[in-house]
Structures are given as structure tokens and as C-alpha cells.
C-alpha positions as CSV (number, residue, x, y, z in Angstrom):
1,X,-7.1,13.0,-11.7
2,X,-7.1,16.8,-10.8
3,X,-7.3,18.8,-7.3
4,X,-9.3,21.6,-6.3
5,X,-9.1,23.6,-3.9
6,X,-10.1,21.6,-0.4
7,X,-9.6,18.3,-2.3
8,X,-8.9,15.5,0.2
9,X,-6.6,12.6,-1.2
10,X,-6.9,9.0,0.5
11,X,-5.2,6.3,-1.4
12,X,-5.1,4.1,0.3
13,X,-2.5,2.9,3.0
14,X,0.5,0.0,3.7
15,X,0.0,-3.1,5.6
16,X,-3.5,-3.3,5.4
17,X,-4.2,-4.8,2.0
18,X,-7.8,-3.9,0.0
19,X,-9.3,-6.2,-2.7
20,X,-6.1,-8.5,-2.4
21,X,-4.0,-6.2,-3.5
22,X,-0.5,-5.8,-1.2
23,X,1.3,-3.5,-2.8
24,X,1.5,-0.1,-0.7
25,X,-0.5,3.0,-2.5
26,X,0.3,6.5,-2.4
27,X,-0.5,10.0,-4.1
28,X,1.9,12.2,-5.7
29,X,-0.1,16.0,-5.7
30,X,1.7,18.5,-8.4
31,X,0.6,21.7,-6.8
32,X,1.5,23.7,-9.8
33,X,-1.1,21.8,-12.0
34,X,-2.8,20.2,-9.4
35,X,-2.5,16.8,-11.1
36,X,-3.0,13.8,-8.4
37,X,-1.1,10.7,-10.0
38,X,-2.1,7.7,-7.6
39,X,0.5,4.9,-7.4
40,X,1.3,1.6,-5.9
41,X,4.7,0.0,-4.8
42,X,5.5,-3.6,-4.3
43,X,7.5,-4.2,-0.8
44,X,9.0,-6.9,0.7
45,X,6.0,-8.4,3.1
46,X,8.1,-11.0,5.0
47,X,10.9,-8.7,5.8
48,X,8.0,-6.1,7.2
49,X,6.4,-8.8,9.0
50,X,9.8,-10.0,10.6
51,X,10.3,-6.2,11.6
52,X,7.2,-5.7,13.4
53,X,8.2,-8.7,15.6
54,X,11.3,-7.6,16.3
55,X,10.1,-4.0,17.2
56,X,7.6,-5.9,19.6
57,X,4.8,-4.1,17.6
58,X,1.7,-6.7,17.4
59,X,2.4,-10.0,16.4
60,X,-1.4,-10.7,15.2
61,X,-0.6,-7.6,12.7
62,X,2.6,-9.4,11.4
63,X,0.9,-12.5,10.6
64,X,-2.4,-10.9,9.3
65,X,0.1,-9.2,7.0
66,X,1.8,-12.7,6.1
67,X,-1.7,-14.3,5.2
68,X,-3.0,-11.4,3.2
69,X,0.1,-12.1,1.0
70,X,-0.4,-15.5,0.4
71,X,-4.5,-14.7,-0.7
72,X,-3.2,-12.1,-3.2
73,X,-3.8,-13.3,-6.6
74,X,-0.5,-13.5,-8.4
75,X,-1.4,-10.9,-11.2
76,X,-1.9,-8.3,-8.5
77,X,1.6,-9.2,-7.6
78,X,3.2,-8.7,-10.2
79,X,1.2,-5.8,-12.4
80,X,3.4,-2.6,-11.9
81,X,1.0,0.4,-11.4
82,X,2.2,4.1,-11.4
């Protein structure tokens, strides 16, 4: 993928899984091509929903986060994407 000028990159986001997929997604821009490379990252889910507790941030988003995990097909769990 390549930017233009006034291109707008939305890959997606962490915590808020799309299609089943948990991983988090990013974009890496290379301004000197202007090459978008969109990635995704596996994190540790339990440990982020323990840490949203613990920071008193809502509970319902800790265990939404919990569940989405256990509906996440396996091979979306495990296929590295870069």
C-alpha cells in the first residue's frame, strides 16, 4: 500500500477485536517512499484485562476483552501477520 498526499491511515485499534481477530493492528508510514506496511501484534489478553481492573478502568471492558479472546478462532491466534 502507498500514501498520498492527505492519505488517512486507520488500522485498526487494540482491545476492541474485529472479525475475531485479537491481535492489536498498527501502521508503519515510510515517509520517504510513502509505503504503508499494516501489521498486527499478538499481546497478552489476560494480563491487559487484569490491568484494566487494577487501574479501576471499566470492568465490563476487561471482560468483554476476556470473551472476545475465547471466540477467536485459533488460526487467527496463531498466524503472525507483518
Amino acid at each position: 500500500m502507498y500514501a498520498k498526499a492527505g492519505t488517512v491511515v486507520c488500522p485498526g485499534n487494540v482491545g476492541k477485536p474485529q472479525k475475531g481477530d485479537t491481535r492489536a493492528s498498527y501502521a508503519v508510514i515510510n515517509t520517504e517512499t510513502d509505503k504503508v506496511d499494516l501489521r498486527k501484534v499478538e499481546y497478552d489478553i489476560e494480563q491487559t484485562a487484569n490491568e484494566i481492573i487494577r487501574r479501576g478502568l471499566s470492568e465490563a471492558s476487561a471482560t468483554k476483552l476476556q470473551r472476545s479472546n475465547l471466540n477467536t478462532p485459533k488460526e487467527l491466534k496463531t498466524t503472525p501477520q507483518s
